[in-house]
C-alpha positions in Angstrom: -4.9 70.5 -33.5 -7.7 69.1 -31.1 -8.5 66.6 -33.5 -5.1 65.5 -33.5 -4.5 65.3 -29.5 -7.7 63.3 -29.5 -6.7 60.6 -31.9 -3.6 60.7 -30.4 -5.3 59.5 -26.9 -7.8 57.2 -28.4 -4.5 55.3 -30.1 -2.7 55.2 -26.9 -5.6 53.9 -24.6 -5.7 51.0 -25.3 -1.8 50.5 -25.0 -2.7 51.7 -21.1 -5.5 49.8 -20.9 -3.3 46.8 -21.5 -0.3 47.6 -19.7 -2.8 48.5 -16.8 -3.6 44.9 -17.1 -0.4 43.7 -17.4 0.7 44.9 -14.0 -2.3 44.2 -12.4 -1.9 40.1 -13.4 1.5 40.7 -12.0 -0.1 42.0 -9.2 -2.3 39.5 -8.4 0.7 36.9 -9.3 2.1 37.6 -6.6 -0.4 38.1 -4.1 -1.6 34.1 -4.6 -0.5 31.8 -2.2 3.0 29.3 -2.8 2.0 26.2 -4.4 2.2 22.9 -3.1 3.2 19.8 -5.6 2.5 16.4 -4.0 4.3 13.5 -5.1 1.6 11.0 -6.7 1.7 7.2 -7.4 4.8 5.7 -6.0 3.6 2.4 -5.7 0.1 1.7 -8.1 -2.1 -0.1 -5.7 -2.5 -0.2 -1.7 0.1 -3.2 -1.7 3.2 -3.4 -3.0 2.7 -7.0 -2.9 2.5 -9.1 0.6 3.0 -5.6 2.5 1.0 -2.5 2.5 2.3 0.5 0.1 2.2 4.2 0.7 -0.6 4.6 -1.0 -4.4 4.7 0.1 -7.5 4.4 -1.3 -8.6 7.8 -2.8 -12.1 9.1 -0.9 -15.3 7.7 -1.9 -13.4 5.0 -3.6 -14.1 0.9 -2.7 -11.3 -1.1 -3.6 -12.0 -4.7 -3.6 -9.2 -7.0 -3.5 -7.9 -11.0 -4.3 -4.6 -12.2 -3.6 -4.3 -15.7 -4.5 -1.6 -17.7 -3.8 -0.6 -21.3 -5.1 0.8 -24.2 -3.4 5.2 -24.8 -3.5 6.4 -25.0 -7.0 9.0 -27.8 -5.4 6.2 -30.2 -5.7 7.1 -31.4 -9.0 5.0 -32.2 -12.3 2.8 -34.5 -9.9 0.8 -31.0 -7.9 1.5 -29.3 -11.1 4.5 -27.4 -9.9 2.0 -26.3 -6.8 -1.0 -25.5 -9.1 -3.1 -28.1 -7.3 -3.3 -26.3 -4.2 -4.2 -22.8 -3.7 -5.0 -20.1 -0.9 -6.7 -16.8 -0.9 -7.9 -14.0 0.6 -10.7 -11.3 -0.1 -10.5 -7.8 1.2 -12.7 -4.9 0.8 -10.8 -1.5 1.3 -12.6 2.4 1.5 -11.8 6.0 1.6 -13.1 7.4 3.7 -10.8 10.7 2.8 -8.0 10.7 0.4 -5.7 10.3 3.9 -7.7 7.9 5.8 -8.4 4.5 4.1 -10.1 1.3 6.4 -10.5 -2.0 5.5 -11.6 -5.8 6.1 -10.3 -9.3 4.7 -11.0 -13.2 4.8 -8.2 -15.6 4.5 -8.7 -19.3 4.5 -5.7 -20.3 5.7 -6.8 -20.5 9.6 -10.1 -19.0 8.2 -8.8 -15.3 10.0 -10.9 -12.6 9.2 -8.5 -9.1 9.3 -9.1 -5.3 9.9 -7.2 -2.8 9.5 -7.2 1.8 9.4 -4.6 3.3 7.4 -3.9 7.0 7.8 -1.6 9.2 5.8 0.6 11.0 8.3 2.9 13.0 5.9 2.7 13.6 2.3 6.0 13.9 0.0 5.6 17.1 -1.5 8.0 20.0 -3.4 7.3 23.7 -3.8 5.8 26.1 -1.0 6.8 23.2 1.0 9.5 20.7 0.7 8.8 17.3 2.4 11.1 14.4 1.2 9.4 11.6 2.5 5.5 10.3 2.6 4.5 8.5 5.8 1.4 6.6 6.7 0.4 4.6 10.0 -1.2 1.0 9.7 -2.9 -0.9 12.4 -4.5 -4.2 12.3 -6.4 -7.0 14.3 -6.9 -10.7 13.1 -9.0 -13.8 14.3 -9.0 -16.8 13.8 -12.3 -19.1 13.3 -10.7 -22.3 13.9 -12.8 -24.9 15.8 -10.7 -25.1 19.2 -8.4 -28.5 19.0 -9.2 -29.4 22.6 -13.1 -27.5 23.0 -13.8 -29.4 26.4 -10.7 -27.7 28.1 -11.4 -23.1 28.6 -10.4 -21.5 25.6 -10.3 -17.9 26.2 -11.6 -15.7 22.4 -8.7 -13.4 23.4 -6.4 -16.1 22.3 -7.6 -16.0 18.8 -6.0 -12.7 18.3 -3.1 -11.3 16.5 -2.4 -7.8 16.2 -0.1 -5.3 14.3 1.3 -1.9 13.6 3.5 -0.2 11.2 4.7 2.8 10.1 5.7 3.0 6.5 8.0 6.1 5.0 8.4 5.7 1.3 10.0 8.4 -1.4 9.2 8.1 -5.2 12.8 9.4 -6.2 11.6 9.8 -9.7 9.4 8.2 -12.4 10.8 5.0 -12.6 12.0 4.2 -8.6 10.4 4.4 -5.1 11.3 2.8 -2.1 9.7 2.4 1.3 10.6 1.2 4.7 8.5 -0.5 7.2 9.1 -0.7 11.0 6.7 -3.2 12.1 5.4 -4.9 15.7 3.2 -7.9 15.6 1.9 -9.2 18.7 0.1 -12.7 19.2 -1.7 -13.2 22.2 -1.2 -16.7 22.2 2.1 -18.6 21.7 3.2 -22.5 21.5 5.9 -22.2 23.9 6.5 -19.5 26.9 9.6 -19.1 25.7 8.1 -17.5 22.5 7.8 -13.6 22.5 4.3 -12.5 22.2 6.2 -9.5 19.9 7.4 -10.1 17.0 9.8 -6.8 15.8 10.6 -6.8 12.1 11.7 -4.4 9.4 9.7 -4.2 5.6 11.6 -2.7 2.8 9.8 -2.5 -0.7 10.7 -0.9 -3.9 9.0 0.1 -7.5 10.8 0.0 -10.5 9.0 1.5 -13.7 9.3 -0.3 -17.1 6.4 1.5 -19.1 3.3 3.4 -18.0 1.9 0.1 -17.6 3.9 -2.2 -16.5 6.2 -2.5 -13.3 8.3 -4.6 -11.1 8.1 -5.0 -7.8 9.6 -6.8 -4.4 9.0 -6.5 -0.5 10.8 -8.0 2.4 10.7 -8.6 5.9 13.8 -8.8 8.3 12.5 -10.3 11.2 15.1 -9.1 14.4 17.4 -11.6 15.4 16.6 -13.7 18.5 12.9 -13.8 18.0 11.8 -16.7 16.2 14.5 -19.3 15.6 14.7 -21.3 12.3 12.7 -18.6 10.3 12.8 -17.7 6.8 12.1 -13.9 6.4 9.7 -13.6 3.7 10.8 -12.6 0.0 8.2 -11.7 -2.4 9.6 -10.4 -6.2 6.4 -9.2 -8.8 5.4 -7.4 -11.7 2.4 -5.1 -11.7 0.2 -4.9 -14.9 -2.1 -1.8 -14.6 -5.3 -2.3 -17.0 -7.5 0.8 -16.2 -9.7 0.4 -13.3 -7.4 -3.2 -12.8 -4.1 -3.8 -11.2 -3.1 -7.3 -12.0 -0.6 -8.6 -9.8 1.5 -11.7 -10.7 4.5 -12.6 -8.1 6.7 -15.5 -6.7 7.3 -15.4 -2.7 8.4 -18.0 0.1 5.3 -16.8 2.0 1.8 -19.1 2.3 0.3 -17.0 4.2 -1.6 -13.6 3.1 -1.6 -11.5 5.7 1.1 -10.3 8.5 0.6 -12.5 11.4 0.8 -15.1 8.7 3.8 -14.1 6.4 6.0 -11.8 8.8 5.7 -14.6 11.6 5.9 -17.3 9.1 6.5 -20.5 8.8 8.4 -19.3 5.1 9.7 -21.4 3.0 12.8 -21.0 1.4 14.1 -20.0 -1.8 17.1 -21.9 -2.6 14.9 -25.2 -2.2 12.6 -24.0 -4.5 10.0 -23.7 -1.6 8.5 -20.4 -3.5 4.9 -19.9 -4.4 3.4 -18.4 -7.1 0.1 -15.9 -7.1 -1.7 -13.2 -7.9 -2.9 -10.0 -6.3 -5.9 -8.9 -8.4 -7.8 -5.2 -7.5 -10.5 -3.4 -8.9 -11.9 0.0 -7.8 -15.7 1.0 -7.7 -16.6 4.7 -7.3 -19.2 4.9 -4.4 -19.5 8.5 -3.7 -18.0 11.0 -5.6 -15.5 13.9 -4.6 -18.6 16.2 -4.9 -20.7 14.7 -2.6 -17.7 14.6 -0.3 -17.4 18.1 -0.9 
């Protein structure tokens, strides 16, 4: 009779032991902290294509950056549909955390040399907590290197500067679409005229549309406020983004010369129905300077 209550209790044991475990996991399960699921890759690269995306680059991470842009494809067969002219700019963008991203540029068009500190305010996210939107803040300072036109008379270096802020609130509805909005102030400190503002007021809208997990299309535009700078053409920019692993290759048509937001938002733009477009390319590749570790 002993011998059977004992193999009786060695058979079951192990049926306690794992229903012991069982609840324990469940337990534990519900002890751990709610989960938080960002929402990741809205846009693929820190520009959508003229204007600045969502997205940053990741800590540690040194993005370096050409946008090249081609004269107006209205100039016939003889510039080679505006192949004989070009402009470009180089930039050179860091982590510094996965929220806070700076960066500088060159463009030669007024040789301007551009800074800027992008910081992710708000991340879309779903789960333990439910934020529909991403927001970032972008602030920026450009120069210009010009010789002065008229050296002998006082040219003051303040008046080589240009300015500019935005805020920018995207959502990456799903896999295929995101769309952002972006209020944005530039200020000039010098003007032709006095009856020009010094602050220009204008609102960006970009979107994403995914074909495959490569490919994309792409467009941003800028409404500049009525009353502010007469005769403009808002700039129109319409792209497809080719990612190629540690590439994004950029190819886009846009009424826009200029490369960066004193240049395109404030214009001169050309226009689209005269076939004053250009086309370009934004090219980016990423180098891993310090990695998350070390940040760690």
């Amino acid at each position: 009779m002993k011998q059977i209550i004992v193999l009786s209790l060695a058979l079951m044991l192990p049926w306690c032991a794992a229903k012991a475990q069982d609840e324990l996991e469940d337990l534990l399960n519900s002890m751990e902290e709610p989960t938080i699921e960002y929402a990741k890759y809205a846009f693929k690269s820190t520009r959508i294509i003229n204007a600045h995306s969502i997205e940053n680059v990741s800590a540690g991470v040194l993005d370096f950056r050409i946008l090249h842009r081609f004269g107006a494809v209205n100039g016939g067969a003889y510039e080679l549909f505006g192949l004989d002219q070009a402009n470009m700019r180089m930039s050179f963008d860091y982590g510094i955390t996965d929220r806070l991203q700076i960066g500088v540029g060159r463009s030669n068009i007024g040789k301007q040399y551009d800074g800027l500190i992008k910081y992710k305010l708000l991340r879309q996210s779903t789960g333990a907590v439910n934020m529909p939107v991403s927001v970032s803040w972008v602030s920026g300072a450009i120069v210009s290197s010009l010789r002065w036109a008229n050296p002998d008379r006082e040219n003051l270096f303040s008046s080589r500067m240009a300015y500019y802020h935005q805020v920018l609130i995207a959502r990456k509805f799903n896999d295929k679409f995101s769309l952002q909005l972006s209020p944005t102030v530039v200020h000039r400190n010098l003007v032709a005229t006095p009856n020009d503002p010094n602050d220009v007021f204008a609102m960006g809208v970009g979107g994403r549309v995914k074909l495959n997990n490569r490919i994309a299309t792409t467009f941003d535009y800028f409404y500049v406020l009525p009353g502010q700078l007469p005769n403009q053409n808002n700039s129109l920019s319409v792209g497809i983004d080719i990612e190629t692993g540690g590439h994004v290759f950029q190819l886009h048509f846009t009424n826009s010369r200029g490369l960066n937001e004193q240049q395109f938002i404030t214009g001169p733009n050309g226009q689209w129905g005269k076939g004053d477009i250009h086309f370009g390319f934004n090219l980016s590749r990423v180098f891993t300077i310090r990695s998350p570790k070390e940040h760690r």
